[in-house]
GUSE-593339 format. One record per residue (C-alpha): y, z negated, x; residue in three letters. Coordinates in steps of 0.02 Angstrom, whole numbers, plus 50000, padded with zeros to 5 digits. Example, Ala and Ser with C-alpha at 12.3 -4.5 7.8 and 13.67 -1.06 7.14 Angstrom:
BEGIN
497754961050615ALA 499474964350684SER 
***
This chain:
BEGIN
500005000050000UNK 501775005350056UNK 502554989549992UNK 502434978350171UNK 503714989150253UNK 504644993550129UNK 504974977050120UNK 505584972950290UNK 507504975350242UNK 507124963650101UNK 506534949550199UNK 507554953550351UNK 509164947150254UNK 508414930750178UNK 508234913450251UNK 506624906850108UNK 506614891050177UNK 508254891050065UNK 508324905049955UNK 506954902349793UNK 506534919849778UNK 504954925649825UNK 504604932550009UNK 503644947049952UNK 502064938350048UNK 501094938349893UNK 499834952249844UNK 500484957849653UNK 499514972249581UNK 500344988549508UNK 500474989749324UNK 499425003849242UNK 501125008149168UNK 502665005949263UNK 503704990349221UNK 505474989249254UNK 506774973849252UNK 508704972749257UNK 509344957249311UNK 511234950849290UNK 511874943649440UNK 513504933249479UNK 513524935449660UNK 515354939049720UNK 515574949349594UNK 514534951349419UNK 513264965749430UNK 511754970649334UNK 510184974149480UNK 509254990549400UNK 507334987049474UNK 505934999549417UNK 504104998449482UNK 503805013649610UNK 502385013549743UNK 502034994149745UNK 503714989149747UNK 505394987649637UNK 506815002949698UNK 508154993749639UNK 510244997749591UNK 511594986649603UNK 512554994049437UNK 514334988249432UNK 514854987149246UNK 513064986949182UNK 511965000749095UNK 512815009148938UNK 512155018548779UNK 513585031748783UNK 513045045348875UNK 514835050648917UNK 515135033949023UNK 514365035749186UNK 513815019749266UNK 514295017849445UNK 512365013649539UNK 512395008149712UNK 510505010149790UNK 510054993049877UNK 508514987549972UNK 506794987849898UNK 506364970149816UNK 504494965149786UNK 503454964949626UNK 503524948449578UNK 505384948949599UNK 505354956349434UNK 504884936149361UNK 506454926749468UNK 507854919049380UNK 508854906449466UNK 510244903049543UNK 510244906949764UNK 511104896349850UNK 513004901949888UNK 512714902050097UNK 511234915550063UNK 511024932850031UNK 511544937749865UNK 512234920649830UNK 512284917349649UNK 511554912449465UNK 510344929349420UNK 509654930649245UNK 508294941849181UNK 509564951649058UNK 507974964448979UNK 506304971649051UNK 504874980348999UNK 503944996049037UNK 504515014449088UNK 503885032749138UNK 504625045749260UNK 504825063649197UNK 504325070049358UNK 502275066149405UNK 503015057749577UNK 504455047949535UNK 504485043449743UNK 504775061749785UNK 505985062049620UNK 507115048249723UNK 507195058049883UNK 507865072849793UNK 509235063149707UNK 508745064949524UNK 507535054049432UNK 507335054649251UNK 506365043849139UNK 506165033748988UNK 506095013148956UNK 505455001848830UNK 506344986748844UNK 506854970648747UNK 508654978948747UNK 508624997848843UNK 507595010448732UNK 507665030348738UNK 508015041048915UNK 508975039449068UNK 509525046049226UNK 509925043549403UNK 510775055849491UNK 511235051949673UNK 513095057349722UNK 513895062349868UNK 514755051550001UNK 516635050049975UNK 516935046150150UNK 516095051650309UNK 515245038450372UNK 515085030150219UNK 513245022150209UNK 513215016350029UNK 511955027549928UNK 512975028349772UNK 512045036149618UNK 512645036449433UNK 511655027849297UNK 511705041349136UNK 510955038448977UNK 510205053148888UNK 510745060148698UNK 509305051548613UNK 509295041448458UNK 509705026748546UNK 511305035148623UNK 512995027948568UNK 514535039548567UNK 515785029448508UNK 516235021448672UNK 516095001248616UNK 514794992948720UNK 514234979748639UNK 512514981648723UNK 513184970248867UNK 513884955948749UNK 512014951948746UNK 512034934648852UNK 510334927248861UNK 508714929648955UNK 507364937848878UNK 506154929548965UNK 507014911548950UNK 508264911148808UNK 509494902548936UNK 511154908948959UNK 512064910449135UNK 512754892449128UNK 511044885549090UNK 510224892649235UNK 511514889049347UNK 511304870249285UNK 509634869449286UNK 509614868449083UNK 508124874048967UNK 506484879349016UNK 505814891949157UNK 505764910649104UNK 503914917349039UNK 503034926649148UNK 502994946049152UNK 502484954249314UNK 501424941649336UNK 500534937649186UNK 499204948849204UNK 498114957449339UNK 498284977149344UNK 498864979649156UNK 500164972649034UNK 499814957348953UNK 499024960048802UNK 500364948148727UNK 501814953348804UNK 502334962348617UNK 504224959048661UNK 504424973748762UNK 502934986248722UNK 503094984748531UNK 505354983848528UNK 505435002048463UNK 504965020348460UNK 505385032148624UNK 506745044248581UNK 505655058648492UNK 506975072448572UNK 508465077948665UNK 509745085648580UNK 509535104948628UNK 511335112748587UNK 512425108148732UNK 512905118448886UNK 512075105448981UNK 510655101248887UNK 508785100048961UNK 507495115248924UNK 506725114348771UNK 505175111448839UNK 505855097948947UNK 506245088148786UNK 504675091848718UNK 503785084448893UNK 505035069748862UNK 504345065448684UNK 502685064548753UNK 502685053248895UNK 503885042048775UNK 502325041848632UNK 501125038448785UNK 502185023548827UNK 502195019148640UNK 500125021048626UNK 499745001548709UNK 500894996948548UNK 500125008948404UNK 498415010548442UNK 498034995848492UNK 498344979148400UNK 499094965048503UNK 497894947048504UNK 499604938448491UNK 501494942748462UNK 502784926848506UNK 503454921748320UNK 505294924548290UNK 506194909148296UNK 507414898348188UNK 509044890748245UNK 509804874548151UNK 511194876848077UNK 512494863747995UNK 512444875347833UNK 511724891747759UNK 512514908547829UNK 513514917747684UNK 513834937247677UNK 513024953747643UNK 511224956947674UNK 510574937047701UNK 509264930847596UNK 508474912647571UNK 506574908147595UNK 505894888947572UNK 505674880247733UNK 503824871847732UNK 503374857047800UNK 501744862047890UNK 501224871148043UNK 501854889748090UNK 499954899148076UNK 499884918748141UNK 498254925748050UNK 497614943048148UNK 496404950448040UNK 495284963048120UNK 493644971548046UNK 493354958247937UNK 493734943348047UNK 495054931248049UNK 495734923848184UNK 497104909648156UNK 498414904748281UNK 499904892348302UNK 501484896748357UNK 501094891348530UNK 499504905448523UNK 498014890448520UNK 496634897348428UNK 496564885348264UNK 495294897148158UNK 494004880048149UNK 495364867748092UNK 495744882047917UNK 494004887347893UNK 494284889147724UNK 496004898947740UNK 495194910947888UNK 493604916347757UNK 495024919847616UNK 496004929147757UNK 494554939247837UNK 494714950247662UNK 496644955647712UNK 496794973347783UNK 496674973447958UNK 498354967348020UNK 499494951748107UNK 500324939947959UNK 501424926147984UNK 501684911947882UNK 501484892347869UNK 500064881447817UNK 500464867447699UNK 499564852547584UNK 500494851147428UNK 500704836647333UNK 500264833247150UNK 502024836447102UNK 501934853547166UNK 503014850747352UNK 502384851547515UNK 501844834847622UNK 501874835647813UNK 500964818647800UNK 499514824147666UNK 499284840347782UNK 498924827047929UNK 497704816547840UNK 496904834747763UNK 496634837647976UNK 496204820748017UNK 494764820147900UNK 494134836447891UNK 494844840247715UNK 495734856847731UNK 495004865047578UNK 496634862247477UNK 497774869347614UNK 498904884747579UNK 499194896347681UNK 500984902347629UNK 501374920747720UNK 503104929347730UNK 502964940647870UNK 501984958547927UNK 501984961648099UNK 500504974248102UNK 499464983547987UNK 498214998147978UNK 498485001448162UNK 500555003448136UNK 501684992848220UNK 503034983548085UNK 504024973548198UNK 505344986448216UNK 505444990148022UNK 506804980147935UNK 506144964847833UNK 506494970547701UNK 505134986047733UNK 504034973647806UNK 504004959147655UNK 503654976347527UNK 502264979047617UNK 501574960547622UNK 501844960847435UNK 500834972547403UNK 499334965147511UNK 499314948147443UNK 499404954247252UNK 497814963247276UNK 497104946047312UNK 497414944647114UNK 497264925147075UNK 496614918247235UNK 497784903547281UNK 497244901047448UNK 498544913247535UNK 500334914247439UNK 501654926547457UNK 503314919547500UNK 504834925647386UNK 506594927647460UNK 507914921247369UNK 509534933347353UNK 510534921647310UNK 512034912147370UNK 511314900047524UNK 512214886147455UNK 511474887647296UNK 509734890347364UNK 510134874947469UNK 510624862047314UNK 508914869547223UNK 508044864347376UNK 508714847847379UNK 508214844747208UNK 506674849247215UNK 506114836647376UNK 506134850447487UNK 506334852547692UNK 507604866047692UNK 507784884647676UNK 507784899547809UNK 509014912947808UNK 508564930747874UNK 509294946447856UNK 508424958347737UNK 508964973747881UNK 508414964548037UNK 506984971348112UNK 505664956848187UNK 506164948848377UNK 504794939148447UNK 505264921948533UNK 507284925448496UNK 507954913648360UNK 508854926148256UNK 508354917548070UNK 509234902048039UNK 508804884947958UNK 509454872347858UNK 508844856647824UNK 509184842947655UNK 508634829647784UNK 508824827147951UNK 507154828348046UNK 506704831148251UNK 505184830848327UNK 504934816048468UNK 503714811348611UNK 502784793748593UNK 503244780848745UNK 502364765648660UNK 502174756348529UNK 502454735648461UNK 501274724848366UNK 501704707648291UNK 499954700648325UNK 498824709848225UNK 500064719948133UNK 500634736848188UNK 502514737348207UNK 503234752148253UNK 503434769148381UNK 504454769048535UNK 505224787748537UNK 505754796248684UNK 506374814648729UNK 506164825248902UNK 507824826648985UNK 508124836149132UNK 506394831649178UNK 506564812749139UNK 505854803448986UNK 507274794948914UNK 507094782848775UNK 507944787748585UNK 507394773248485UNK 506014765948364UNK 505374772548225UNK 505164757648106UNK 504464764347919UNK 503444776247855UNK 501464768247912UNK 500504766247777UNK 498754755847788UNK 497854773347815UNK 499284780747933UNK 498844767148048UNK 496974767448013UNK 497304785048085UNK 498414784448220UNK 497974767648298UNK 496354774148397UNK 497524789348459UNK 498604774848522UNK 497464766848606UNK 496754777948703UNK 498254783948789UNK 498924765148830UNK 499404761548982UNK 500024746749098UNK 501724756249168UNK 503304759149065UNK 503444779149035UNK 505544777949005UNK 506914779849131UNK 508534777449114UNK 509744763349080UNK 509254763048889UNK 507434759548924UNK 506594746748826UNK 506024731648957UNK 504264722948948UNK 504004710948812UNK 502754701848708UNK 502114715248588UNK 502684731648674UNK 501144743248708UNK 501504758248842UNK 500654776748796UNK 500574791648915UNK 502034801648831UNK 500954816148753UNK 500894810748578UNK 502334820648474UNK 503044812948316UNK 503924823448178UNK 505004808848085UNK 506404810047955UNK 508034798548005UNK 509734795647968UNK 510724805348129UNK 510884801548304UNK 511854786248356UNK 513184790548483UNK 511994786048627UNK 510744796548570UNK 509844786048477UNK 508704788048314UNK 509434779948163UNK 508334774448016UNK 506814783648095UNK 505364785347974UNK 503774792748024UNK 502764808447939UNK 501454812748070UNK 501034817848234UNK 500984837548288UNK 499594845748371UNK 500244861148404UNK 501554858748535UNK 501584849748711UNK 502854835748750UNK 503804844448874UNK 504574857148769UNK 505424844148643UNK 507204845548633UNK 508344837348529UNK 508934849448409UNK 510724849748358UNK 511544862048236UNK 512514875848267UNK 514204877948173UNK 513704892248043UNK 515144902348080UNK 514574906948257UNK 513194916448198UNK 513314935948183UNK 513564943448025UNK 513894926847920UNK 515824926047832UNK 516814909747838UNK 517054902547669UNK 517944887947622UNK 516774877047550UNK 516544859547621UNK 514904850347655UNK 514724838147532UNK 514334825547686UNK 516114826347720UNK 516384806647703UNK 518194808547672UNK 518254819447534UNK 517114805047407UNK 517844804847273UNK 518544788047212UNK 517354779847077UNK 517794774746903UNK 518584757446889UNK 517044745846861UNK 515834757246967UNK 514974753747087UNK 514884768447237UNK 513604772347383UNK 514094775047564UNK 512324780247668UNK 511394774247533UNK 512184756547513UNK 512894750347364UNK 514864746247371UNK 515164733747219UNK 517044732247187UNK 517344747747296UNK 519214749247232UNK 519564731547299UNK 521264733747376UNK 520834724347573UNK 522574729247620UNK 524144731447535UNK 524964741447655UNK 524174752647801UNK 525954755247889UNK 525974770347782UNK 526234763547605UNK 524484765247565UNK 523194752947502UNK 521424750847593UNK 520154748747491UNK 518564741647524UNK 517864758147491UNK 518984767247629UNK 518224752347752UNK 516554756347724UNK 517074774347744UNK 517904771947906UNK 516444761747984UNK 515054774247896UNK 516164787648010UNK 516674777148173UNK 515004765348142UNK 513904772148316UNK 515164769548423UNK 515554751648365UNK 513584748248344UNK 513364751548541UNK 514844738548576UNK 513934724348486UNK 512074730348466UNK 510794714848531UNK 512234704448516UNK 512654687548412UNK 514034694848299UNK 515424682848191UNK 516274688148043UNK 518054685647965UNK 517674686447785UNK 518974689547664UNK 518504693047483UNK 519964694047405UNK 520864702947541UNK 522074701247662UNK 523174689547565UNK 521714678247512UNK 520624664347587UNK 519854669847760UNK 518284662647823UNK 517304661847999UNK 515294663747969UNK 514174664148124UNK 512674660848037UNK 511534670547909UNK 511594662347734UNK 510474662547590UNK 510434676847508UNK 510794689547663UNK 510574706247658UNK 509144713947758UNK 510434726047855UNK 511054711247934UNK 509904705148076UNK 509904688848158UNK 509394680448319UNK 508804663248369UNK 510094656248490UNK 509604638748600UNK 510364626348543UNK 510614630048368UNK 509464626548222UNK 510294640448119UNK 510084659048175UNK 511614669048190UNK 512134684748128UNK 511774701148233UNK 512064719948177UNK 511154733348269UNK 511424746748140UNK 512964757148062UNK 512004750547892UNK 512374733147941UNK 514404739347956UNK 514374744647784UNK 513394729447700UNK 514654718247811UNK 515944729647716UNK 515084725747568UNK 515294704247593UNK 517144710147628UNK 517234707147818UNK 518714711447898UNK 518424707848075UNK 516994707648167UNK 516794696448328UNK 515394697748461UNK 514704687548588UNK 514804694348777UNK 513224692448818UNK 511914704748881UNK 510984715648737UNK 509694705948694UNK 509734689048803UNK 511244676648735UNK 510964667148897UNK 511474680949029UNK 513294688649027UNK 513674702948989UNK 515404709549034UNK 517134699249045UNK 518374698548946UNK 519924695148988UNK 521214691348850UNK 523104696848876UNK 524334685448758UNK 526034689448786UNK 527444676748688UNK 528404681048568UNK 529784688548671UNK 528704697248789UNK 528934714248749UNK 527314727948765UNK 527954736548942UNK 527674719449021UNK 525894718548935UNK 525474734948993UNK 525954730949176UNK 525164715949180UNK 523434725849132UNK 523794739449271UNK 523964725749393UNK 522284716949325UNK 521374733049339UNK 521964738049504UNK 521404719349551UNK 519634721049474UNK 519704740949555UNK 519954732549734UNK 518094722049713UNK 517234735649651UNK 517374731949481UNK 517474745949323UNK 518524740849184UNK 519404749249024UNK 520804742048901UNK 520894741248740UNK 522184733248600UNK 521864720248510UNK 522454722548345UNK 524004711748372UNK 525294712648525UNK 524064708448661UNK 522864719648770UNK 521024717248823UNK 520364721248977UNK 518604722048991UNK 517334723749137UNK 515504726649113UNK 514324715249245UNK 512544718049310UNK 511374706449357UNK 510784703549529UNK 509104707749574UNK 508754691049665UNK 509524676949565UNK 510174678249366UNK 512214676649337UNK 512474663749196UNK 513904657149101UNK 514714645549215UNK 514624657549363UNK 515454671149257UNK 516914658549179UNK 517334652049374UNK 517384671349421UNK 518694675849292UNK 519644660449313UNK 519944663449489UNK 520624679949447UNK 521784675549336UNK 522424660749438UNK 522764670049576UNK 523764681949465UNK 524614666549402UNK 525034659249576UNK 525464677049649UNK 526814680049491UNK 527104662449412UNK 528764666649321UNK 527644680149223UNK 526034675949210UNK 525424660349161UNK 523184651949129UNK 523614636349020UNK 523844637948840UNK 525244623948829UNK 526574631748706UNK 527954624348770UNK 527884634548932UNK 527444652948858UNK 529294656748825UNK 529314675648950UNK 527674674949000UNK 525854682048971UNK 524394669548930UNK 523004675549035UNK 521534670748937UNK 519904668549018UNK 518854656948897UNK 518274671348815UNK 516874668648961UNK 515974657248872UNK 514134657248795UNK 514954654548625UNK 516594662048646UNK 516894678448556UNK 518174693748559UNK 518654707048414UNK 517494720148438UNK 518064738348482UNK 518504748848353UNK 518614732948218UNK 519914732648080UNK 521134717548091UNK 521284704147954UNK 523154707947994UNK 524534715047908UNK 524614735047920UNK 522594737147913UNK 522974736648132UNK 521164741248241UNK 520784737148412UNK 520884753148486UNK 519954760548648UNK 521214766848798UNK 520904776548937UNK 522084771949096UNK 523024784249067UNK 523664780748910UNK 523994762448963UNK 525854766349007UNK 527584763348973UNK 528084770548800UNK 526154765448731UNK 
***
C-alpha cells in the first residue's frame, strides 16, 4: 500500500507526543466504496479540510469559505498534505503550539465515486470529478486544479465546483454552511473546544473493509443526482451524464437493495413549549421504551434505541410484528393502565415479571419497506404509508398506529395534560427522517430526567430512599434524593438490584456529596432512574423527586441533565404571544374568601395585606410572599438548607403582634423539617425545601433567621457573620467603607467574603469557613476569631468604629457586631423579606456594587 510514504509530509510536521491526532501508524483498511470527510477547522483562520479516500489514504483540500451548492460560486481549494485513514474519525481540538493548531469538527462525511476509473491519475491531470453521499453534500462535484498566479508560487490551488444537479442551488444564499454541529457528535465548535458532550461515533473505523452496516446516516441521506443538465455551452456529453447517473445509483445500491440491521432513531429536543407555525403537527409522547421493529421474511427482530437486541423481552409484540411487510418501524412500547394512559412503572413490573403480554407496541414511523428506502420521503409520505400497513392488521391491538394531531400545540398540550399524559412531540409533516439529529421536539406536562443511582438509605429495616447523581465532565456529582414513589412491590423489585451493586466506597465527588452515615448504602453508579420532580434547585439539585422505574436500555454515562430550549430558537416555529401558564406572576388574584395554591400548597387568607406599603404604594399580600419565595425560593433554600431556622411570625401583618418561634409546635406542617439540637428537649425548626418557604408563608412568617452552623452538624461553624450597625446619624457611605475595609482585612488572611443588606441601614459581611482536616473548629474558636477582628478595627479607628453595644457611646459610630458567632445566635437569611416598614429584603451584593452612591 502507497499510504506509508505518502504519509511522510504528514507526520514530518507533527510532534504526537502533543498533538491527539493519529500518526498514521495504524493499519486501516480501504472501504469497498470510497468514503470521504470534510472537517471544519479553526486554525488561524476558519477553513473546511476537503478529505476523500484515494489509494489508502485521504487527498485532502484546505477550502477557504467552505463547499457551496451554487454552481456559479467557485470555492477557492488549496491541495495540502495527504492525511491517513483514520483521520477521517478525529475531532478535537490540537493544541495552539502544533501544526494546524485549533478546535476541528467533523462538519459531514459519507461515501463518494470518481467519474474517471483512476481517480489517482484523475488528480495528476488536474480534474477530478465525482459524486458524494453525505449527511449534508449530495449530487456532483469538481476539482479543477488552477494555475500558479506567481512564479514560484508552491501552493497547488484548485477550485471546488459543484455540478447542475438537483441538489444545485442558484440563488446564491448559502445556508448550507449555517449548519454548526458534528455529524458524528452533535457537538458544536465550543463544545469540542471545551471538552463538552460525548466523543464523535465512529466511521472509518467502524468496520473492517466495508461500510458499517449501520452507518444509515450517510448511505441512506438521499438519491444521487439522476442527471446533468445538458443545454449549456459548457455542459458535460450526454453520455457523460448518463455515466454520472450510474455510478450515483451504484453508490445508492448498499441503501436500496439492501435493508440496513439498524438505522440511529431521530431524536427529540426539550423544549419549554410546543413550536407554532405552518406544517408542525402533534403526536402523544409515551411513557415506555423507544423499540425499532425490522421485519424481514417473516421474522421480527426488536431493538432499543441504543440497537440492543430486545426481541425475547416482547415476545408477544415480535410474533404480532413478524406478519408486517418486510420493513424497519419505529415506535414505543407501553403498559397501559385501566384508565386507558400509559404507566412507565406498570411497563417495569410487566419486564420484571415476565408479563409482557399486555404491552403495546405503539408505531409512528417507516423507515424502510419492500426493499425502498423512506427516510428521505417527507413524514408525511412516510406516516401514509404506515397507515396503510397497520390497518391491514384489522383489529389486532397488539401494534397501534400513532395519529398526528394538526392542531394548535398548545391545544394538543392542555388535552395532554388532562388526560395524565407525558407530553407531546412536534414534527414537521415535510421533514424527511435524520437519524441521531434531534430535529422533533418535546414537551412535557411534568418535569421528568433520567438519573444514575449512587446509593441508597434505610431506616432499619425500612427502605428510605435513592441517592441520584449525574456524569459531569467525567465526574459523578451528586443531584439529590429521591424520596416517594416505592411501593411494597417497587421495593420487593428493586431491592435485590440494590444489593448486588453495593459497595463500601462513596461513588460522588464534589463538594455536594453526601458524607457517610448510619443508613446510607453506596451502589456502583450503573443503575438509571427515570423519576418525576418538581425542577432543579439552583445547585442542581432534584426537588420533590418521585420515582417511576429504572431503564434498561441506556448506560449511565450518557445521562445528561436535560434542560429546555426556548421554543423560539427552533427553525421554522413563529413567536406568539401567549404566556406559559407557569408564569408565577401573572396568578390571578383569588376571590375574597378563597383559598389559592402556589406549587401545590394551599394559601388560606391569600389576600391578607402583610404590608401596607412596598415603597411603591402597593400592598403585599400574603399571596405575593408566597409568590416571591415560590420564584426566589432555591436560592434562599441553599443559604439555610441543614440548618436550624427561626421565624418572625406575624399574622396579622406588619402592624400586628410579632412573634419569635424556634421550635416546631403541635400541629406543624410536614414541609417544615426539624432537627434535634444538644441541649434542648424541643427540636427546632429547619427548612430544606422551597415547599417549606411557602408553608412558612402560609403561618405568615415574615422573616426567616438561620443558624451559622455547618449543613447538617449544629455543633461545627459554618461561616461568620459579621454584623455592621451604624447609629442613627451614621449615614450609608460610612457603612459601606467600613465593609470595604472589613473585606480587604478578611482578603489579607486568605479569607472569601460577600456583603449583603440587611433589611434595615446596616450591612452584613459574611465569610464562609472550612474545617481543618486535623482538629474540628467549634464555637468558641470561631467567636474569639471574629472578635479579634473587629477589635483591632476598633483600636485601629476608635472615633468610627466601635465592639460594645453600650448606647450611650454609638453617637458617629458603627457597632461592629460579632455575637452573631454563637451556637445559638442567628442572622436574617439572604434573600428574606423584613418585618419592616416598605416590605425591605436583605439583598445579595457583589463588591462592586458595595460603593458610594449604593
Amino acid at each position: 500500500m502507497a499510504a506509508s510514504s505518502e504519509l511522510s509530509s504528514y507526520q514530518a510536521r507533527r510532534d504526537f507526543s502533543k498533538t491527539p491526532e493519529p500518526s498514521g501508524e495504524n493499519v486501516v483498511m480501504p472501504s469497498e466504496i470510497r468514503r470521504f470527510v470534510i472537517q471544519k477547522h479553526a486554525a488561524s483562520r476558519l477553513h473546511y479540510d476537503f478529505r476523500l479516500e484515494v489509494d489508502g489514504v485521504l487527498k485532502s483540500w484546505a477550502v477557504a469559505k467552505g463547499p457551496s451548492l451554487d454552481p456559479r460560486d467557485k470555492r477557492l481549494a488549496v491541495e495540502v498534505e495527504d492525511h491517513p485513514l483514520d483521520y477521517g474519525d478525529f475531532e478535537g481540538t490540537i493544541p495552539k503550539d502544533q501544526y494546524g493548531g485549533g478546535t476541528v469538527q467533523l462538519w459531514d462525511r459519507g461515501y463518494w465515486l470518481p467519474e474517471a476509473s483512476d481517480p489517482a491519475a484523475a488528480i495528476g491531470k488536474g480534474e477530478l470529478k465525482f459524486v458524494v453521499e453525505g449527511e449534508r453534500l449530495h449530487g456532483g462535484f469538481v476539482l479543477v486544479r488552477i494555475k500558479n498566479r506567481r512564479a514560484g508560487d508552491k501552493k497547488n490551488n484548485w477550485l471546488l465546483i459543484k455540478h447542475r444537479d438537483e441538489y444545485a442551488r442558484n440563488n446564491n444564499e448559502d445556508t448550507l454552511l449555517a449548519e454548526d454541529r458534528s455529524v458524528a457528535s452533535g457537538r458544536t465548535m465550543a463544545d469540542i473546544a471545551t471538552g463538552k458532550g460525548r466523543g464523535p461515533k465512529p466511521f472509518i473505523l467502524a468496520g473492517k473493509n466495508h461500510a458499517p452496516p449501520d452507518a444509515t446516516w450517510n448511505t441512506n441521506k438521499g438519491s444521487g443526482p439522476e442527471s446533468r443538465a445538458a443545454k449549456a455551452a459548457s455542459q458535460e456529453p450526454a453520455q457523460k451524464a448518463a455515466g454520472s447517473k450510474q455510478r450515483s445509483r451504484k453508490l445508492r445500491s448498499h441503501a436500496l437493495h439492501r435493508m440496513p440491521e439498524f438505522i440511529a432513531p431521530e431524536l427529540c429536543k426539550l423544549v419549554d413549549r410546543p413550536p407554532s407555525g405552518t406544517g408542525w403537527v402533534h403526536e402523544v409522547k409515551f411513557d415506555g421504551y423507544r423499540i425499532q421493529a425490522r421485519v424481514e421474511n417473516g421474522h421480527a427482530v426488536l431493538r432499543t434505541s441504543k440497537g440492543l437486541d430486545w426481541t425475547h423481552k416482547f415476545a408477544a409484540i415480535a410474533r404480532t410484528a413478524a406478519s408486517l411487510p418486510n420493513g424497519i418501524y419505529d415506535g414505543e412500547v407501553i403498559a397501559l393502565t385501566k384508565k386507558g394512559v400509559p404507566d412507565f412503572a406498570i411497563l417495569q413490573a410487566a419486564l420484571a415479571e415476565g408479563k409482557t403480554n399486555d404491552l403495546i407496541y405503539f408505531v409512528f414511523d417507516l423507515l424502510f419497506a419492500s426493499g425502498d428506502d423512506f427516510q428521505n420521503l417527507s413524514l408525511r409520505e412516510r406516516k401514509a404509508a404506515l397507515e396503510r400497513i397497520i390497518e391491514k392488521l384489522g383489529s389486532d391491538l397488539v401494534i397501534r398506529y400513532v395519529e398526528h394531531f394538526d392542531a394548535p400545540g398548545e391545544s394538543v398540550l392542555e388535552n395532554a395534560r388532562k388526560m395524565s399524559l407525558e407530553g407531546i412531540i412536534s414534527k414537521k409533516l415535510d421533514d424527511i427522517y435524520r437519524p441521531g439529529q434531534r430535529e422533533w421536539t418535546k414537551t412535557k406536562c411534568r418535569p421528568g430526567q433520567e438519573v444514575v443511582l449512587g446509593g441508597w438509605t434505610s431506616e432499619g429495616d425500612r427502605f428510605r430512599s435513592l441517592l441520584a447523581g449525574i456524569y459531569r465532565d467525567n465526574h459523578f456529582v451528586y443531584v439529590g434524593r429521591v424520596g416517594t414513589g416505592f411501593s411494597q412491590d417497587v421495593v420487593r423489585r428493586i431491592l435485590p438490584r440494590l444489593k448486588d451493586l453495593t459497595v463500601d466506597k462513596n461513588p460522588f465527588e464534589g463538594p455536594n456529596a453526601p458524607r457517610d452515615q448510619i443508613g446510607i448504602h453506596w451502589l456502583k453508579p450503573e443503575l438509571i432512574a427515570q423519576i418525576e420532580f418538581a425542577g432543579w434547585t439552583s445547585d442542581g439539585n432534584i426537588r420533590i423527586g418521585a420515582f417511576k422505574g429504572l431503564r434498561e436500555d441506556k448506560s449511565a454515562s450518557e445521562i445528561a441533565v436535560e434542560h429546555p430550549t426556548p421554543v423560539e430558537r427552533i427553525e421554522g416555529t413563529e413567536r406568539v404571544t401567549w404566556k406559559p401558564n407557569s408564569n408565577i406572576f401573572a396568578t390571578p388574584k383569588p376571590k375574597t374568601g378563597a383559598n389559592a395554591k402556589v406549587i401545590g400548597i394551599v394559601i388560606s387568607h391569600p389576600n391578607k395585606v402583610m404590608w401596607p406599603d412596598a415603597g411603591d404604594g402597593e400592598p403585599v399580600t400574603k399571596l405575593d410572599l408566597a409568590h416571591y419565595y415560590a420564584a426566589i425560593g432555591d436560592w434562599v433554600i441553599k443559604y439555610i438548607q441543614g440548618r436550624p431556622c427561626s421565624i418572625v411570625r406575624a399574622p396579622d401583618g406588619i402592624g400586628g403582634e410579632h412573634f419569635f418561634q424556634r421550635h416546631a409546635i403541635q400541629g406543624s406542617s410536614e414541609l417544615l423539617n426539624t432537627i434535634k439540637v444538644s441541649g434542648d428537649p424541643e427540636p427546632y425548626l429547619q427548612i430544606d425545601a422551597v415547599e417549606g418557604l411557602i408553608e412558612a408563608t402560609q403561618i405568615a412568617a415574615l422573616e426567616l433567621h438561620p443558624w451559622n452552623c455547618k449543613p447538617d452538624a449544629p455543633e461545627i461553624p459554618g461561616r461568620l457573620v459579621f454584623d455592621l450597625d451604624p447609629a442613627p446619624d451614621v449615614d450609608l457611605n460610612a457603612v459601606i467603607q467600613c465593609a470595604r475595609e472589613l473585606h480587604e482585612r478578611l482578603s489579607m488572611l486568605g479569607l472569601i467574603s460577600f456583603c449583603k443588606t440587611t433589611g434595615g441601614k446596616g450591612l452584613h459581611v459574611v465569610t464562609p469557613i472550612s474545617q481543618p482536616k486535623k482538629r474540628i473548629l467549634d464555637w468558641s474558636v470561631a467567636k474569639t476569631f471574629a472578635k479579634a477582628i473587629v477589635t483591632q478595627m476598633a483600636t485601629d479607628s476608635p472615633r468610627r468604629y466601635m465592639t460594645m453595644m453600650a448606647k450611650k457611646d454609638r453617637s458617629g459610630r458603627i457597632f461592629l457586631d460579632y455575637l452573631r458567632n454563637d451556637r445559638r445566635s442567628t442572622a436574617v437569611a439572604l434573600l428574606s423579606t423584613r418585618a419592616r416598614v416598605g416590605a425591605t429584603v436583605s439583598m445579595p451584593l457583589d463588591w462592586e456594587q458595595v460603593r458610594a452612591g449604593l
